[in-house]
ZAMARGU-4260 file (C-alpha; in steps of 0.2 Angstrom, whole numbers, plus 5000, padded with zeros to 4 digits):
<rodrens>
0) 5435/5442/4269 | 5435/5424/4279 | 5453/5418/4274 | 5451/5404/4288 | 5438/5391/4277
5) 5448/5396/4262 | 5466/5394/4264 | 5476/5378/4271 | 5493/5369/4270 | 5510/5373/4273
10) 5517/5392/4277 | 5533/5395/4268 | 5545/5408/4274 | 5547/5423/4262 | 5566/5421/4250
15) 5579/5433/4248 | 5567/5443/4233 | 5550/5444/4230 | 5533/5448/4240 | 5539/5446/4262
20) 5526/5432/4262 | 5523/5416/4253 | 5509/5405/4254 | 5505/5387/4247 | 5487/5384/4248
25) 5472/5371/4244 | 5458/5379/4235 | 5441/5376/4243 | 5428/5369/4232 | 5420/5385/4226
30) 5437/5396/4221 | 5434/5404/4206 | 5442/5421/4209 | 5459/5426/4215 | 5464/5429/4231
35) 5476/5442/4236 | 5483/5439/4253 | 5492/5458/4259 | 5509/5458/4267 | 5506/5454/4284
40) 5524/5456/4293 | 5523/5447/4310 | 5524/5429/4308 | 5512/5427/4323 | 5498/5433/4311
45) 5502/5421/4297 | 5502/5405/4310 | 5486/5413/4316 | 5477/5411/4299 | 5488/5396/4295
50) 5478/5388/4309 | 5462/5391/4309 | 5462/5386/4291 | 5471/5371/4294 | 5454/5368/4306
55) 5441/5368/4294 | 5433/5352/4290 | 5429/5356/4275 | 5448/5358/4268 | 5450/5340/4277
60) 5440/5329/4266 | 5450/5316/4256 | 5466/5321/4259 | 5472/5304/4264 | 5471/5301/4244
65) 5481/5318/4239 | 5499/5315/4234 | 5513/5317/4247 | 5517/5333/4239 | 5500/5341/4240
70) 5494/5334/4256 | 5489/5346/4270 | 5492/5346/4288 | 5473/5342/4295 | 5473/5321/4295
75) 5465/5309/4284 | 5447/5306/4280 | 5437/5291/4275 | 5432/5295/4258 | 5416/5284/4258
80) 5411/5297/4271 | 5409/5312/4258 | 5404/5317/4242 | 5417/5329/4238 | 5432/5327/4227
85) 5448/5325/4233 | 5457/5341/4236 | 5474/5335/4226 | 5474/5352/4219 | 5492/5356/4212
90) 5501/5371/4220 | 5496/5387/4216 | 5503/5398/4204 | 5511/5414/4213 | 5512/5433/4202
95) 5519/5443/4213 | 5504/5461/4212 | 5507/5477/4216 | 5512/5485/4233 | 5519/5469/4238
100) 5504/5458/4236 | 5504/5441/4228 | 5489/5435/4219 | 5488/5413/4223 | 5479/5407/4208
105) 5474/5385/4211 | 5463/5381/4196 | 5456/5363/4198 | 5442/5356/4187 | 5428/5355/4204
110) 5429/5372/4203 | 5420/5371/4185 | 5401/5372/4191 | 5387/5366/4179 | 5387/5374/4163
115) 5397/5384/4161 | 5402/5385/4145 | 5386/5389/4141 | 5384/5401/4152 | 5399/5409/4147
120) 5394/5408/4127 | 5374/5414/4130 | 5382/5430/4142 | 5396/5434/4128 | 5379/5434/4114
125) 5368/5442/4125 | 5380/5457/4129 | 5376/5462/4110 | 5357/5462/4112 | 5351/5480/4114
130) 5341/5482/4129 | 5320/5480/4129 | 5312/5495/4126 | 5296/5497/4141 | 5282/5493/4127
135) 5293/5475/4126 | 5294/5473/4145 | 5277/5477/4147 | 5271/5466/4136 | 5282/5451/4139
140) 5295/5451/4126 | 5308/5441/4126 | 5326/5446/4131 | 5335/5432/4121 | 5340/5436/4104
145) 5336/5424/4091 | 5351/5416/4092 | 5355/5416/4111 | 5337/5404/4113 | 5346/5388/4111
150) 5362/5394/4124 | 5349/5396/4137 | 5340/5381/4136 | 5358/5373/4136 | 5362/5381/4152
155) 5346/5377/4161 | 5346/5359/4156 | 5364/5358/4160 | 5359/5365/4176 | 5346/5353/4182
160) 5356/5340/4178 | 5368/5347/4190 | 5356/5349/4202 | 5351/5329/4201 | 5370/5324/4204
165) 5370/5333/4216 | 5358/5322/4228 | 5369/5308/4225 | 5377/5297/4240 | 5396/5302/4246
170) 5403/5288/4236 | 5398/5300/4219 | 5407/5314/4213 | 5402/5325/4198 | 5412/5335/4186
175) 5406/5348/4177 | 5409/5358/4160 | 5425/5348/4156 | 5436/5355/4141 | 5439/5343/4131
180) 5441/5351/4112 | 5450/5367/4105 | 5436/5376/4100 | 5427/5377/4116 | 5420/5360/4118
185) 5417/5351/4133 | 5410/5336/4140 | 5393/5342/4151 | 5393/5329/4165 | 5409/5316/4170
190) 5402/5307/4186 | 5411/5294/4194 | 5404/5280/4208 | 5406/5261/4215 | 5397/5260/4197
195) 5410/5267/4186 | 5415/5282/4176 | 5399/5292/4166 | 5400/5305/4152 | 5384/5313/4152
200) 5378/5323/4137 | 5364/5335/4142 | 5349/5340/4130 | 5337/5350/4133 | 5321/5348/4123
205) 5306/5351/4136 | 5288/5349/4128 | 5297/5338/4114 | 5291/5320/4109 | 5308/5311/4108
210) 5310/5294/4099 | 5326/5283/4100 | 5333/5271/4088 | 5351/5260/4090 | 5360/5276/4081
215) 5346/5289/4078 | 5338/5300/4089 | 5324/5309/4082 | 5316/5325/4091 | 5300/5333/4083
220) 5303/5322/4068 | 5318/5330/4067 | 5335/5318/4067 | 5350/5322/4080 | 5367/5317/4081
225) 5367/5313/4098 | 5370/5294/4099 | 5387/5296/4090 | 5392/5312/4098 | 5390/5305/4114
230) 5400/5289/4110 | 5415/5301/4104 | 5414/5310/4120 | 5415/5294/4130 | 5428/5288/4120
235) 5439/5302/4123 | 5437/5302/4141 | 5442/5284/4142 | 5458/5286/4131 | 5464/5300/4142
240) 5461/5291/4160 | 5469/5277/4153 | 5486/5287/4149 | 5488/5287/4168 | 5476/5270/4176
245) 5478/5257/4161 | 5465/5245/4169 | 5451/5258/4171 | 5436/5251/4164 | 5428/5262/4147
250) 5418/5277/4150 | 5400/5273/4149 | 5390/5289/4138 | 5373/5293/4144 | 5361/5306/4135
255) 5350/5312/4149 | 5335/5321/4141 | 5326/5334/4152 | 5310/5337/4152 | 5304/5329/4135
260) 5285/5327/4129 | 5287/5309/4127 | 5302/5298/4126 | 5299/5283/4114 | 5313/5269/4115
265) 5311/5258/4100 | 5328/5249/4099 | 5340/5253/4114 | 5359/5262/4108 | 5371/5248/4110
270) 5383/5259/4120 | 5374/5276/4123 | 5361/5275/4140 | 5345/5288/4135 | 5336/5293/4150
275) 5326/5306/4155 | 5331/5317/4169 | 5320/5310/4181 | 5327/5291/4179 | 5346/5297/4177
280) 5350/5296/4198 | 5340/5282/4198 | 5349/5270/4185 | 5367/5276/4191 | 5366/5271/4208
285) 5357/5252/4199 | 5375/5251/4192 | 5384/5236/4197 | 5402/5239/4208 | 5417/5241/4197
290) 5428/5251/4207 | 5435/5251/4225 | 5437/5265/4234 | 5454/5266/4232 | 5453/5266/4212
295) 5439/5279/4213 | 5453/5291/4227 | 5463/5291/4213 | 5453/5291/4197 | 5444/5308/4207
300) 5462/5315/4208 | 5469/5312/4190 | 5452/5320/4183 | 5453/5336/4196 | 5471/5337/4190
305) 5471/5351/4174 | 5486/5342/4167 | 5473/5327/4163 | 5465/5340/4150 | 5469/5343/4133
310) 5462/5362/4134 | 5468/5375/4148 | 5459/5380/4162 | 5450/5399/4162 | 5443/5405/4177
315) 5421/5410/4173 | 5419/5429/4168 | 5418/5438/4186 | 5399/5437/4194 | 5395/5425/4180
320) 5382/5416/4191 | 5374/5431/4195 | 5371/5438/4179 | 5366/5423/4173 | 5354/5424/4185
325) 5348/5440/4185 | 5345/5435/4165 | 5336/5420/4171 | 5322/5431/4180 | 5320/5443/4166
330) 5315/5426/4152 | 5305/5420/4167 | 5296/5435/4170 | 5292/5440/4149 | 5285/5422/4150
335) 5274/5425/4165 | 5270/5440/4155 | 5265/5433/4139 | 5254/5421/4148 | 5243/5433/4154
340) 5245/5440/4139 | 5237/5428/4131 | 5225/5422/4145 | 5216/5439/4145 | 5218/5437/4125
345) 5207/5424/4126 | 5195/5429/4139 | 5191/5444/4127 | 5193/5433/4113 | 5176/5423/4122
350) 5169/5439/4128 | 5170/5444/4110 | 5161/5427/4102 | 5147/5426/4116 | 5140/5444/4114
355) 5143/5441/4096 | 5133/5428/4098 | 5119/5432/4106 | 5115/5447/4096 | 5117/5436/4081
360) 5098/5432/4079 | 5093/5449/4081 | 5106/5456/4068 | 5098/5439/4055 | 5081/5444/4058
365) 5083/5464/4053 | 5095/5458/4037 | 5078/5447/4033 | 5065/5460/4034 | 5075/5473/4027
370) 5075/5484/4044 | 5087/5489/4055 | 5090/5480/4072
</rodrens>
């Protein structure tokens, strides 16, 4: 493993018990595992590793904006000049492992990717589904249950939402799948810019005429409770920022809708912004300037901190990613599957109607005369 582009900051020299090495360290963005860094004994190998991590540029991004105590040694950064979050990760946790390793755990809320939550709940259901049978490969059944339908669609809307915040200027950082309840609720999106600070609630109703209303949101004719969930979620946010930054302006909620039919808005949401996912990059950046760059330094670091957070922070199921994935091209592929399923379906269907068609007059006439065909 690369321990250069992973590990920076000061090397502490080992105490009178415990593993013969210590390490403080700055989680890159992407950390979601442990890292276990073996006993190395000459110190010359630890400066070694100390160095060239301290030379990545990517562990130098905004730490100018890092508390004293958590700041590294590789300079300041101009943080107009990158999209990243400040790396004001607190100190990682050390557990001492066996044969003198020590596992350095630095949880921090970047590391959070887009949904999931979801991911994590559709891969706990899924693990209870039994497995296709080649008759239901073949012919393009699905591999979701029943239930596990709607935790998909969660995921992949969360997902391209992620993928549009992504393409937003260096001035914009995005937060992902945010704890924010007891019972494993969290807040999709919290994006924060020269604009201000945006909850964003995700739904995903591709193919679906939505309509809007000041506090209903009706898709299919059905009714949602998305303008007041929203509100509460934005209204959360905002009370815990302004435990720690008093001034901060309110959280504005946004229900980004991806991929609907139709979305039909008859009376705007006083408070809730409903946008479709195409329009969502393009009305954040419309927002007006309310925050400097100092305020948006510090505002990044109080919500990467975990302590901001009602609800701890767990690490993603090992190769979560992956096997959401590899699940992803299994639902892709039965629905290619049914498709041609049904396109064949049809083409026979025809096939079926025009010979039957054709052979109609004959079959009339010989019912008429009382002969056969």
């Amino acid at each position: 493993m690369a321990i250069g582009p992973i590990l920076a900051g000061r090397v502490h020299r080992p105490q009178a018990s415990g593993p013969p090495c210590g390490v403080r360290s700055r989680a890159a963005r992407w950390l979601t595992q442990e890292i276990r860094c073996q006993w190395m004994p000459r110190p010359g190998i630890l400066r070694a590793v100390t160095e060239a991590a301290t030379a990545s540029p990517a562990l130098a991004t905004h730490d100018s904006l890092a508390p004293n105590r958590y700041r590294t040694r590789t300079g300041t950064a101009d943080p107009a000049r990158s999209g990243a979050a400040p790396l004001t990760t607190p100190p990682a946790r050390f557990d001492p492992g066996d044969g003198g390793s020590m596992t350095i755990q630095a949880p921090a809320m970047r590391q959070q990717f887009a949904a999931q939550a979801v991911i994590e709940e559709l891969l706990r259901q899924h693990a209870g589904t039994p497995p296709r049978t080649a008759f239901a490969r073949f012919f393009g059944y699905s591999p979701l249950s029943q239930e596990s339908v709607s935790w998909y669609l969660g995921a992949t809307g969360e997902i391209a939402v992620g993928r549009i915040l992504a393409t937003l200027p260096p001035e914009w950082t995005s937060f992902h799948a945010l704890p924010i309840g007891k019972k494993g609720a969290d807040i999709d999106h919290i994006v924060i810019g020269p604009g201000g600070v945006f909850t964003i609630n995700t739904k995903h109703h591709a193919g679906k005429p939505v309509w809007v209303g000041t506090r209903t949101v009706m898709v299919s004719g059905q009714k949602q409770p998305y303008i007041r969930n929203a509100e509460y979620e934005a209204g959360r946010v905002t009370k815990l920022l302004r435990e720690r930054m008093p001034l901060l302006p309110a959280a504005q909620p946004v229900l980004a809708l991806v991929n609907p039919k139709t979305l039909t808005i008859r009376t705007k949401p006083e408070q809730v912004k409903v946008v479709a996912d195409t329009g969502l990059r393009r009305w954040l950046l419309k927002r007006p300037a309310v925050l400097e760059v100092a305020e948006l330094g510090q505002l990044t670091a109080l919500i990467d901190d975990p302590t901001t957070w009602p609800t701890a922070l767990f690490p993603p199921t090992e190769d979560s990613m992956l096997r959401f994935a590899a699940l992803d091209v299994e639902v892709r592929t039965a629905r290619t599957r049914r498709r041609v399923w049904s396109f064949f379906g049809s083409l026979t269907l025809c096939a079926a109607v025009f010979v039957a068609w054709q052979l109609l007059p004959t079959v009339i006439g010989a019912v008429l005369t009382g002969g056969t065909p």
